[in-house]
N, C-alpha and C positions, 0 to 999 in steps of 0.2 A: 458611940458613933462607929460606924462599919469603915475598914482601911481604907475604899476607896473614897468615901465621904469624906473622911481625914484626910486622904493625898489631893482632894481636888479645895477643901478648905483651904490648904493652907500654901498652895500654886494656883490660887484663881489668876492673879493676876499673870503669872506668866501661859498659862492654858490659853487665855485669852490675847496675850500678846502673839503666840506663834500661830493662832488661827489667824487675826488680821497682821498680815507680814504685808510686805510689797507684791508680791505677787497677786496675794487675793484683790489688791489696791488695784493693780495693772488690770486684769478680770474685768473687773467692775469698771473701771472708768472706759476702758475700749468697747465691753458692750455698749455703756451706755452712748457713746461719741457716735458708736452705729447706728443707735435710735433716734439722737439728737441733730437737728439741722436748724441754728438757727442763722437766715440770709443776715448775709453784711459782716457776718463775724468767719473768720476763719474758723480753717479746723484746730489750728494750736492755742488758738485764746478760747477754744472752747472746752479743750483738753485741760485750759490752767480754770477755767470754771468750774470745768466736775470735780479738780483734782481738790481746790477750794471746799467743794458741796460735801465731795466724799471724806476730807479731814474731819470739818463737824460733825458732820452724822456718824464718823466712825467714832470718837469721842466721847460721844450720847450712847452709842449702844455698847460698845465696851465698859463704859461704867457702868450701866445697866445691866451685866450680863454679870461682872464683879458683886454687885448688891443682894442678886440672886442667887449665887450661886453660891 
């Protein structure tokens, strides 16, 4: 196995934790609040919706990216 094969085996897991930090979190839910308008609901309980959406989904593809790599 070639060094860098060997340095990303065996830090998947933290490779993958400092790409999804809070920042990338904050990124993502503000674009998407920008795209998002659902009437009757504020902007801050839609901001705890994505913030909800985007926990799961981050969950599913970091473990997915772990599995892979």
């Amino acid at each position: 196995m070639s060094l860098i094969k060997d340095i990303i085996s065996t830090n998947k897991e933290a490779i993958v934790d400092s790409i999804f930090d809070d920042e990338l979190q904050e990124k993502v839910i503000t674009a998407l609040n920008k795209s998002v308008d659902i009437p009757f609901i504020s902007e801050k309980t839609e901001q705890k919706i994505l913030d909800a959406l985007y926990d799961s989904i981050e969950d599913v593809i970091k473990a997915t990216i772990v599995e892979k790599l």
